[in-house]
C-alpha positions as semicolon CSV with decimal commas, in nm:
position;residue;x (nm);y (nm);z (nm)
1;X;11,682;7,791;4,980
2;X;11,599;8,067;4,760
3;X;11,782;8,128;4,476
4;X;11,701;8,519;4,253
5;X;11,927;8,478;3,901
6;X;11,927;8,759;3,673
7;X;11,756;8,647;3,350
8;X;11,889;8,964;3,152
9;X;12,112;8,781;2,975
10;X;12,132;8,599;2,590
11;X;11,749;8,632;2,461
12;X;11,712;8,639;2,120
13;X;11,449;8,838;1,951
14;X;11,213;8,871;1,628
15;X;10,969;9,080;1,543
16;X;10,633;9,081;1,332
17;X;10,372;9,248;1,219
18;X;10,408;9,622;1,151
19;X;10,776;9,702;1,093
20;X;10,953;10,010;1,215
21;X;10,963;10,165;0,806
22;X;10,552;10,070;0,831
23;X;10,540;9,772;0,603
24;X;10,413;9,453;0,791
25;X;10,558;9,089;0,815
26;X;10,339;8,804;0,870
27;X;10,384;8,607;1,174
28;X;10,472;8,258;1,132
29;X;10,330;7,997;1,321
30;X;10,431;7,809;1,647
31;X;10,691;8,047;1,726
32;X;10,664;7,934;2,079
33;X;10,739;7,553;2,010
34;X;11,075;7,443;2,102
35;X;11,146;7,321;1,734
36;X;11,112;7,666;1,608
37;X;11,444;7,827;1,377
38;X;11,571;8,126;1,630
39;X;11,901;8,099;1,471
40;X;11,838;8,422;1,279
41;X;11,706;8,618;1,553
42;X;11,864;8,907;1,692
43;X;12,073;8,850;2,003
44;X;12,058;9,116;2,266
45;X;12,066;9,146;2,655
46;X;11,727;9,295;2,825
47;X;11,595;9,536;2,930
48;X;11,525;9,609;2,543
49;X;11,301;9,898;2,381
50;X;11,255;9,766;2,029
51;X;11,134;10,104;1,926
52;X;11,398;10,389;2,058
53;X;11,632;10,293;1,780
54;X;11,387;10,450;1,570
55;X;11,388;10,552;1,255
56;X;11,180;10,894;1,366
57;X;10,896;10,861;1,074
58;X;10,677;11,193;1,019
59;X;10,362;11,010;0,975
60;X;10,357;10,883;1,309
61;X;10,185;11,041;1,627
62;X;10,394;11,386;1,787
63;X;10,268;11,260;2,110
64;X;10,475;10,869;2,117
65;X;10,743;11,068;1,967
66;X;10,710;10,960;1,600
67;X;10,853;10,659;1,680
68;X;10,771;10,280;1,518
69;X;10,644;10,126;1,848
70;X;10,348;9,949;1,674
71;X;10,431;9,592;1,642
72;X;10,429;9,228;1,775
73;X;10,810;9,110;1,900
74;X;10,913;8,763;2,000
75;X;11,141;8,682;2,273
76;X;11,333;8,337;2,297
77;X;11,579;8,207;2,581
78;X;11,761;7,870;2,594
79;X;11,894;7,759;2,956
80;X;11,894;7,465;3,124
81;X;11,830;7,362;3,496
82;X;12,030;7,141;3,709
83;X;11,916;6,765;3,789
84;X;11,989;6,837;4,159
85;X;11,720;7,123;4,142
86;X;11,426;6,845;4,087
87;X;11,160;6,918;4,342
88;X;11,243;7,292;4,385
89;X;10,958;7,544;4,212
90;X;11,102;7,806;3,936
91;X;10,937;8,148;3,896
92;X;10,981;8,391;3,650
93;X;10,971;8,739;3,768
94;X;10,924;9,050;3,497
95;X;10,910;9,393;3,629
96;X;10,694;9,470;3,294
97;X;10,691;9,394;2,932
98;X;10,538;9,630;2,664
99;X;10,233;9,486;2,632
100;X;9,969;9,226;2,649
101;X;10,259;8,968;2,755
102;X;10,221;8,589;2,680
103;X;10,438;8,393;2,809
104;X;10,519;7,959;2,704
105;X;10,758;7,739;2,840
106;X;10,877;7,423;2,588
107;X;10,563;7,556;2,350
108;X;10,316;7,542;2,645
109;X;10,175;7,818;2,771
110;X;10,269;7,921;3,118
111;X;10,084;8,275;3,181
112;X;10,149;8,655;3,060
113;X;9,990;8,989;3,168
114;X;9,837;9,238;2,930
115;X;9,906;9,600;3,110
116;X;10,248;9,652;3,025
117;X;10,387;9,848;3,326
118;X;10,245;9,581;3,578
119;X;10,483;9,326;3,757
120;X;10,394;9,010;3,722
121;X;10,504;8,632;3,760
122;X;10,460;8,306;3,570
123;X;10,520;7,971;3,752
124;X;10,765;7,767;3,533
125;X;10,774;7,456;3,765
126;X;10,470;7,224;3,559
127;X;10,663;7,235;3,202
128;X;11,026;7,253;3,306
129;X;11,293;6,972;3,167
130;X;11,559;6,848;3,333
131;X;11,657;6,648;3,067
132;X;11,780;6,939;2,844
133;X;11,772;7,212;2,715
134;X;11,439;7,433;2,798
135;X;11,300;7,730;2,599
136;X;11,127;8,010;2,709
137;X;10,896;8,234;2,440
138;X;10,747;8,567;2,516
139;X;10,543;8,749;2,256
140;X;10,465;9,111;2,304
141;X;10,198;9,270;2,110
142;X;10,156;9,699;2,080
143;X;9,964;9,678;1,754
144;X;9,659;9,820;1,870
145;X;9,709;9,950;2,234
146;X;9,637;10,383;2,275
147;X;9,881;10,546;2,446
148;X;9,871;10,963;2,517
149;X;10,281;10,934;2,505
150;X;10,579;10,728;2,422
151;X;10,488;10,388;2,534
152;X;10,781;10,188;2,436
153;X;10,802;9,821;2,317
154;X;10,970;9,494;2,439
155;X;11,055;9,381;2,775
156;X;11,150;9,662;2,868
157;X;11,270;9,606;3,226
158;X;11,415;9,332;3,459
159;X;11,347;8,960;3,404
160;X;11,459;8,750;3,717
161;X;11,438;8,339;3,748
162;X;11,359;8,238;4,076
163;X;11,434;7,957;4,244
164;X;11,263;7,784;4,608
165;X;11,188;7,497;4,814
166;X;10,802;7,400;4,744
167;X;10,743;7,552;5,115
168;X;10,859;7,957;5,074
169;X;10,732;8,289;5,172
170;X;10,473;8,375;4,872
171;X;10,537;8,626;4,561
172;X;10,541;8,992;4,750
173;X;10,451;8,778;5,060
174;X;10,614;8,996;5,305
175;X;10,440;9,350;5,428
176;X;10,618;9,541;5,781
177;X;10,348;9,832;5,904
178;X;10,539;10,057;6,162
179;X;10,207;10,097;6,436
180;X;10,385;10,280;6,626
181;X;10,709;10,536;6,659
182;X;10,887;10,729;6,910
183;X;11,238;10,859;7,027
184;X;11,258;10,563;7,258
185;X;11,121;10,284;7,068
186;X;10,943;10,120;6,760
187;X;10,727;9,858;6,670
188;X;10,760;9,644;6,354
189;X;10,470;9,426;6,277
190;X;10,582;9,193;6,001
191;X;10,334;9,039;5,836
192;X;10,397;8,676;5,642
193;X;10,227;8,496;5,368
194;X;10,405;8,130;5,297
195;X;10,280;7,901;5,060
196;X;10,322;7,477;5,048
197;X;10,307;7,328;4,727
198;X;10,315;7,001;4,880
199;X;10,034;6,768;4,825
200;X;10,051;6,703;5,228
201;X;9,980;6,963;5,472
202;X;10,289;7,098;5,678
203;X;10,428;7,166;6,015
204;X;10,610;7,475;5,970
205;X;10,721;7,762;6,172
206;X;10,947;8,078;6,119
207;X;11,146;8,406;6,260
208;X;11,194;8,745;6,137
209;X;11,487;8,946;6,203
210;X;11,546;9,298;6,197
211;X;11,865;9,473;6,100
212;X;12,011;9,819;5,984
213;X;12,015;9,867;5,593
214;X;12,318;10,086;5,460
215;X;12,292;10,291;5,120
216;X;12,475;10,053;4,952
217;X;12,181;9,777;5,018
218;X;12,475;9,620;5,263
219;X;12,311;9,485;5,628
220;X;12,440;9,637;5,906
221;X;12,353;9,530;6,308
222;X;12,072;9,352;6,386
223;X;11,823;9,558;6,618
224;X;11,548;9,304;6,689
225;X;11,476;8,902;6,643
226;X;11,162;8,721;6,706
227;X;11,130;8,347;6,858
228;X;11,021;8,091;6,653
229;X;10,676;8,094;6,552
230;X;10,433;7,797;6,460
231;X;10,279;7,829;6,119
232;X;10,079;7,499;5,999
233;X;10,039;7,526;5,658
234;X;9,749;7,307;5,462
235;X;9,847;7,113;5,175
236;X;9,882;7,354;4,853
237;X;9,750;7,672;5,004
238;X;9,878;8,009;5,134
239;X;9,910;8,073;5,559
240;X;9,902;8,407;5,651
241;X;10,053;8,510;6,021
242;X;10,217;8,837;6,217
243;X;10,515;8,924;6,468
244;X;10,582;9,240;6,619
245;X;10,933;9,339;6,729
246;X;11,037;9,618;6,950
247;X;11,319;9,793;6,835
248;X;11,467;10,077;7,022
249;X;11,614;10,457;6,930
250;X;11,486;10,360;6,583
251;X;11,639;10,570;6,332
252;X;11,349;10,764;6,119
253;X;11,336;10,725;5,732
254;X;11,288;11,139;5,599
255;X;11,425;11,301;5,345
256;X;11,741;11,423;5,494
257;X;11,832;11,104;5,612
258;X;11,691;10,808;5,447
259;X;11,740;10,570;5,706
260;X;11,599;10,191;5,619
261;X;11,620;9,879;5,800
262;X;11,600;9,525;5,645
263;X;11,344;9,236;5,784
264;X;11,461;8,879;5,659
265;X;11,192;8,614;5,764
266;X;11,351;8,298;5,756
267;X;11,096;7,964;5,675
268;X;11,126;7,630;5,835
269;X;10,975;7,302;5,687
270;X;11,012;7,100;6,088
271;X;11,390;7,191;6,175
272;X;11,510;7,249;5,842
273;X;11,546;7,589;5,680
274;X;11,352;7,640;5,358
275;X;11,348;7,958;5,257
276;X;11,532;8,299;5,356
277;X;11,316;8,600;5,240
278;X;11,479;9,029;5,297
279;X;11,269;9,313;5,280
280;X;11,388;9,686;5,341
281;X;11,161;9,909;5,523
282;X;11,168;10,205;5,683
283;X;11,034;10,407;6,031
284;X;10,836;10,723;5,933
285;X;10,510;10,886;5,992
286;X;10,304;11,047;5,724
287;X;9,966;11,226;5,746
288;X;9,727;11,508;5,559
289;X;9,573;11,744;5,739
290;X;9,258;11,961;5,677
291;X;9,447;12,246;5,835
292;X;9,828;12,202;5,808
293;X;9,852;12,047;5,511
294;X;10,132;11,722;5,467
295;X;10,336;11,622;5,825
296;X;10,629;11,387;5,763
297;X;10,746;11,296;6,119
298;X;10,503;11,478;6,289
299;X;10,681;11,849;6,077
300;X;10,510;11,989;5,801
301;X;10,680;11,925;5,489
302;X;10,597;12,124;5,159
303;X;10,519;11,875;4,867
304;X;10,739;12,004;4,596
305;X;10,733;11,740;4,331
306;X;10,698;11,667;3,954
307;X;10,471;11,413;3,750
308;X;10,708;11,192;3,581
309;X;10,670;10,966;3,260
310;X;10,863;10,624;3,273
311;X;11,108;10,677;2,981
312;X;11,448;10,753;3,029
313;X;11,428;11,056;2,681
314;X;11,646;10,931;2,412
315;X;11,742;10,592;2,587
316;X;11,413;10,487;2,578
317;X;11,210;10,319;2,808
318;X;11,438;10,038;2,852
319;X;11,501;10,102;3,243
320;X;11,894;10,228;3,289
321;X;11,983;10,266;3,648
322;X;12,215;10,517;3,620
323;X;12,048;10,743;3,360
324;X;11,743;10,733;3,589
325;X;11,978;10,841;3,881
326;X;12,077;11,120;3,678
327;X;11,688;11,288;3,623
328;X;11,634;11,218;3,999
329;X;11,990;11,460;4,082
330;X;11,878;11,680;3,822
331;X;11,541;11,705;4,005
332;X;11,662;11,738;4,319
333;X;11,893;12,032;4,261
334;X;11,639;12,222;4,168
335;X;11,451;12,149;4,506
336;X;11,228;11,854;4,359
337;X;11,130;11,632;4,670
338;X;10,849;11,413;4,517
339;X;10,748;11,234;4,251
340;X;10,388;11,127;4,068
341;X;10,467;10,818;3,877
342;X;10,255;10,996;3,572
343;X;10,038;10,816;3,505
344;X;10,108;10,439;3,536
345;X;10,307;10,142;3,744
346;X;10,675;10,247;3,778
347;X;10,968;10,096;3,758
348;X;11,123;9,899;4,071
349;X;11,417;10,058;4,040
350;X;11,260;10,457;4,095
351;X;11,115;10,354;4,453
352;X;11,417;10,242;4,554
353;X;11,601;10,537;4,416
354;X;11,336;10,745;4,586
355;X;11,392;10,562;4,909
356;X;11,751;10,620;4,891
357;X;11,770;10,982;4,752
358;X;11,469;11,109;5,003
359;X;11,191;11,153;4,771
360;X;10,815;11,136;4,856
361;X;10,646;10,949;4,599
362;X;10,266;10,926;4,444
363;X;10,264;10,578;4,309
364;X;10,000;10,606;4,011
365;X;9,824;10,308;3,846
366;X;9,623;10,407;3,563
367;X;9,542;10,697;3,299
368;X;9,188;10,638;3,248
369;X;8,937;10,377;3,426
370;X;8,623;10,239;3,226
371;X;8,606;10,476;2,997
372;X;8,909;10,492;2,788
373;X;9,102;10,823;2,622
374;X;9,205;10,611;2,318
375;X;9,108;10,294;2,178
376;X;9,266;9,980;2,294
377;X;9,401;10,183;2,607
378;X;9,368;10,049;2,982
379;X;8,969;10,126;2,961
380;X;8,988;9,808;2,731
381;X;9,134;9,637;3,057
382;X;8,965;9,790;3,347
383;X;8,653;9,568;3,406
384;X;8,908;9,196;3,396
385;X;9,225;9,387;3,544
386;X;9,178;9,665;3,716
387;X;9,200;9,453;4,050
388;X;9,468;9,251;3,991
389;X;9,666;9,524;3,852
390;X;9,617;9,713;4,169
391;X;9,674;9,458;4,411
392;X;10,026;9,395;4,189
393;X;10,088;9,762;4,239
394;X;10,023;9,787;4,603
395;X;10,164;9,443;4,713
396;X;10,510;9,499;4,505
397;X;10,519;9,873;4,662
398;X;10,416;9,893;5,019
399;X;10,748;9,821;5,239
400;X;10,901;10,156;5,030
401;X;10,940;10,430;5,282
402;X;10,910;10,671;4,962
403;X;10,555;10,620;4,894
404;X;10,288;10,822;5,041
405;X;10,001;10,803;4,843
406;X;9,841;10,534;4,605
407;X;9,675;10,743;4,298
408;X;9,423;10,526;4,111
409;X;9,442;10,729;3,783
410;X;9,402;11,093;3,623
411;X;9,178;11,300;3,458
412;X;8,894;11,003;3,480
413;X;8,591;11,081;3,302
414;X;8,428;10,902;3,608
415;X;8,513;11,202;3,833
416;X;8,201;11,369;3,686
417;X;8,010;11,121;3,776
418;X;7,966;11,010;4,171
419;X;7,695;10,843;4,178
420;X;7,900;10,503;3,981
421;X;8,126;10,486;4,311
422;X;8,417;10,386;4,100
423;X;8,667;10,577;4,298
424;X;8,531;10,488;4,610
425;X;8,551;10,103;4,489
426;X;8,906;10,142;4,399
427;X;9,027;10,324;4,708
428;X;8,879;10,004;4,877
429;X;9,074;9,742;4,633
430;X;9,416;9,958;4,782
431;X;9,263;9,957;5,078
432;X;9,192;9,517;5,127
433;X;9,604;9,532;5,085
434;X;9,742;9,870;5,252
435;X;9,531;10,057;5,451
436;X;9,870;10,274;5,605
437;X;9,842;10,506;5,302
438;X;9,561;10,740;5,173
439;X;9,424;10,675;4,842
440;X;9,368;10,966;4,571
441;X;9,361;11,051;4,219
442;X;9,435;11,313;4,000
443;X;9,139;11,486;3,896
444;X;9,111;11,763;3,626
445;X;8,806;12,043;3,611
446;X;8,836;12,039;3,998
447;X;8,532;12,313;4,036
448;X;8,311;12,053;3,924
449;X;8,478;11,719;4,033
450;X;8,618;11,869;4,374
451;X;8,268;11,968;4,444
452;X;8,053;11,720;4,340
453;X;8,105;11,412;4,605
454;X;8,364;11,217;4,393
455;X;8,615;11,369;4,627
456;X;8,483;11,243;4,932
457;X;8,573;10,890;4,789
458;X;8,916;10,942;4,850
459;X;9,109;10,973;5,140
460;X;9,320;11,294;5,001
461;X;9,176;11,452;4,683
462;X;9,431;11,552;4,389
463;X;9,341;11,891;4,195
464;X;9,499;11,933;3,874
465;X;9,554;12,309;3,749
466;X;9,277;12,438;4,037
467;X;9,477;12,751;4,044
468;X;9,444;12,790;3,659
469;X;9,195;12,756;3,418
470;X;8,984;12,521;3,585
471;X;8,961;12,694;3,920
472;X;9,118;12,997;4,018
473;X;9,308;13,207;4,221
474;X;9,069;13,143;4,548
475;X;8,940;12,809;4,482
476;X;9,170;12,626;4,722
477;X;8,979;12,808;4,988
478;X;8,664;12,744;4,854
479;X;8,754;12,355;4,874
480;X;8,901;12,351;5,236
481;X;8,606;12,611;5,344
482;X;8,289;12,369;5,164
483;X;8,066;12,221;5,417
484;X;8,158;11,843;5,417
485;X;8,521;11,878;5,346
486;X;8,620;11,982;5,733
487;X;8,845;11,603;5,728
488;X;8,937;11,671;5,370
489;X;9,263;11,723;5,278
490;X;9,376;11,853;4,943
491;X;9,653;11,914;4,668
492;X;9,811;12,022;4,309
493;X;9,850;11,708;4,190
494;X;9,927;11,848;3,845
495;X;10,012;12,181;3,797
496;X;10,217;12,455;3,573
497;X;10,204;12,314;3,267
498;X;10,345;12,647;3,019
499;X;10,500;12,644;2,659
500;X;10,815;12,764;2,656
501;X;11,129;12,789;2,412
502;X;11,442;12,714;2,595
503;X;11,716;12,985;2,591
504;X;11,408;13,204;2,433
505;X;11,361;13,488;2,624
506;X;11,255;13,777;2,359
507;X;10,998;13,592;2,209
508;X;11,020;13,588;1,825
509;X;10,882;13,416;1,552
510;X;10,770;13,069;1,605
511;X;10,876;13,093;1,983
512;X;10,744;13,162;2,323
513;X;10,946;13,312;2,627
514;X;11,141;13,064;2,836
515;X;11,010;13,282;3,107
516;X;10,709;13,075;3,170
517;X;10,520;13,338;3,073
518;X;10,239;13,067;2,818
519;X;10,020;12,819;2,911
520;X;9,788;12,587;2,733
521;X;9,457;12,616;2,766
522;X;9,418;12,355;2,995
523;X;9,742;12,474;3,172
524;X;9,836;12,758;3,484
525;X;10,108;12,960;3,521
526;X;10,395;12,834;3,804
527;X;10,321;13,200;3,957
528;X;9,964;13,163;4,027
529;X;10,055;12,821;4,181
530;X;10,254;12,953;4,364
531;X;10,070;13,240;4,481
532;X;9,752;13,013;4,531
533;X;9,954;12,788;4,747
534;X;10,143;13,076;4,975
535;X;9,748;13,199;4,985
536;X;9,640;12,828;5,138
537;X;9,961;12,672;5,351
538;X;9,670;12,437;5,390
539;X;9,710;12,292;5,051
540;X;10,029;12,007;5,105
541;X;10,173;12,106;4,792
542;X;10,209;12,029;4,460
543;X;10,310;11,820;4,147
544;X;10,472;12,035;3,836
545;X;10,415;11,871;3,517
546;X;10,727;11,816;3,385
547;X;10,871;11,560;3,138
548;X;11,245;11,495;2,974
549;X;11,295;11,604;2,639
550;X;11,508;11,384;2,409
551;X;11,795;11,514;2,486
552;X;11,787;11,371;2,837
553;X;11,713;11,708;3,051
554;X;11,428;11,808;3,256
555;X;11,237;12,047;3,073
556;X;10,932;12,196;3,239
């Protein structure tokens, strides 16, 4: 059966390279061999930021908040596995590590991932001991990656070791589409991806069941089961297969009531049960109109949202469950009711927040495609990655109610250039894994790159500041009104960025008005947003940019 430990616990750590007061240490050598002196290491418990402790150095960018994230950090962990466990398969799970992750096992290495905010797994099974003790090694390296903020450093959130029978449901292997929904009934289809790791091919079969989820994660009655269903599985590969279930007076996921249910597909190896796999889900419609801009449920619904970095203001980017609770309340009290994941992976932990709390969400991937804004940033990447790193994205995200829209990046110099079909290439990599969401991005200059053809290789565009500077007061009517666009639909998927002092209202020396009364030049004004938008209903809405300041409150 399958076994998810939390891995959190008693890592030791070193680090190398540039130092936090800018002097550098060397790195020694085989640092991942299990003979290697940890014993003066720092001992700490992850998620860990090695940079938020600071010190704040002047010489160091504004923009990643003059802190020393620049460096190359170690991670070791002793453990040891039971005798009883030989034959099982051990995974280990990171929600994302800060950056270009590699990743040994007992000095061999077992895999890694270099974009830091991507999800990824390393198989431990092929070096494991059961002899003893085993040691895992992680090295981290943010020497030379670009970053337009505050990065952060380390494994930064959730390590899990997991544990199955060589015959389980595959990483993320698990994906329920609601076809259809009504007052009366539902359908589930729950689709399955198992993998054998045995050498001979097997006879397998499984059931899904369907119950109620309650806020506290807690599984209420069940609603809907399936038969047993034949799956033959050839000897180490993947089997893919489907089951719909009815299930009646479903309750809808919106966000008043965030209603979620909770499939659990249970795997059989002949009559014996191998593996028990749970996924939460939820019943909702979504759609964008040309003409009536974003219907949740079949009811309009006003996108009122913010773009959101990852980091959690003077904790760091270390992900904190409760402080990240905290910004969504804040949020929401001032009548947030989305989020754009600005402008990378998220954490785990904010869609199901989101899907709890009744937010909408924008799940973004990337900052920049091919061409990068910085050197060393995901541009570096995009030709080897950018696939993968979508298909983590998607596959990890899709049962979350929450999410409405996969955003492939912002402000891409690409957008100005149609004829390269990059977005319409990466709305079809989202597409080969979820094709029950629209694809956009965020584009900036949106008279040029709303106008030019790029947009039509999306399935909803995203207009950053078109009421400001780089539109106008009457360009969202222009866009809806364009001959081509009569499927299109649009919205602010950045807007309102202003300077502003807080508690300044009288400006005075070396201060703006709190008033919102400044923008950047690239910026708009939240009142011609708003007027723009109250002009075009058609428009579903928009994304504020917004950040947390280091003191830990939303600051816009």
């Amino acid at each position: 059966m399958r076994v998810i430990e939390n891995f959190d616990y008693n890592w030791l750590f070193g680090r190398y390279g540039l130092q936090a007061d800018g002097s550098k240490i060397e790195e020694p050598a085989a640092v991942q061999d299990v003979s290697f002196n940890d014993s003066c290491w720092k001992q700490l418990d992850l998620p860990h930021d090695w940079a938020v402790e600071g010190p704040f150095r002047t010489d160091l960018e504004g923009f990643t908040g003059k802190l020393p994230w620049r460096g190359i950090g170690w991670y070791r962990k002793h453990f040891k596995v039971d005798k009883t466990d030989i034959g099982k398969r051990f995974y280990l799970d990171f929600d994302g590590a800060m950056a270009h992750a590699e990743v040994w096992l007992n000095g061999k290495k077992v895999g890694g991932h270099p974009y830091g905010y991507t999800s990824f797994r390393v198989d431990l099974t092929p070096q494991l001991s059961f002899e003893g003790e085993n040691v895992v090694a992680v090295r981290l390296n943010t020497e030379n990656i670009g970053s337009r903020w505050y990065p952060g450093a380390g494994i930064y959130r959730h390590v899990r070791l997991v544990k199955t029978s060589p015959v389980h449901v595959d990483h993320w292997g698990v994906f329920v589409t609601t076809p259809s929904i009504s007052d009366v009934e539902a359908e589930a289809l729950v689709h399955v991806q198992v993998r054998n790791h045995l050498s001979v091919p097997v006879k397998g079969h499984y059931s899904v069941s369907v119950y109620e989820l309650y806020a506290d994660n807690q599984t209420g009655r069940k609603v809907a089961s399936s038969s047993h269903v034949r799956l033959d599985l050839p000897a180490n590969a993947t089997a893919q297969d489907s089951v719909s279930l009815r299930i009646l007076s479903p309750k809808r996921w919106s966000l008043e009531a965030t209603n979620r249910y909770l499939a659990r597909v249970k795997v059989y190896d002949g009559k014996y049960l191998v593996d028990t796999y749970e996924v939460p889900f939820g019943f909702r419609t979504i759609q964008f109109t040309h003409d009536n801009g974003f219907l949740l449920n079949g009811k309009r619904v006003q996108i009122q949202g913010t773009c959101n970095h990852h980091d959690l203001g003077a904790l760091g980017t270390a992900i904190n469950m409760v402080a990240l609770e905290r910004q969504l309340k804040i949020l929401k009290s001032f009548g947030c009711n989305a989020l754009r994941t600005s402008h990378n992976i998220p954490a785990p932990e904010l869609l199901e927040l989101a899907d709890k709390m009744g937010f909408l969400v924008m799940d973004e991937a990337f900052d920049c495609w091919r061409e990068g804004k910085q050197s060393g940033d995901y541009g570096s990447l995009f030709d080897e990655w950018h696939e993968k790193d979508l298909k983590a994205l998607v596959c990890r995200d899709r049962n979350h109610p929450s999410v409405i829209l996969w955003s492939t990046g912002n402000e891409v110099s690409e957008q100005y250039h149609p004829e390269l079909g990059i977005a319409r290439h990466l709305t079809e990599v989202v597409h080969r894994y979820d094709k029950t969401r629209p694809v956009t991005f965020g584009a900036s200059y949106p008279s040029k790159s709303a106008m030019n053809g790029t947009e039509l290789q999306v399935d909803v565009h995203g207009m950053n500041y078109a009421a400001g500077v780089y539109g106008g007061p009457d360009f969202y009517g222009e866009f809806l009104n364009k001959e081509g666009h009569e499927h299109l639909s649009g919205f602010s998927s950045e807007s309102s960025s202003t300077m502003s002092s807080r508690g300044e209202y009288f400006p005075r020396k070396f201060h703006v008005s709190s008033y919102d009364l400044n923008e950047p030049g690239w910026g708009g004004l939240p009142d011609q947003e708003f007027a723009a938008l109250d002009r075009y209903p058609a428009i579903c809405g928009e994304f504020v940019w917004t950040g947390f300041d280091y003191l830990g409150e939303p600051m816009f």
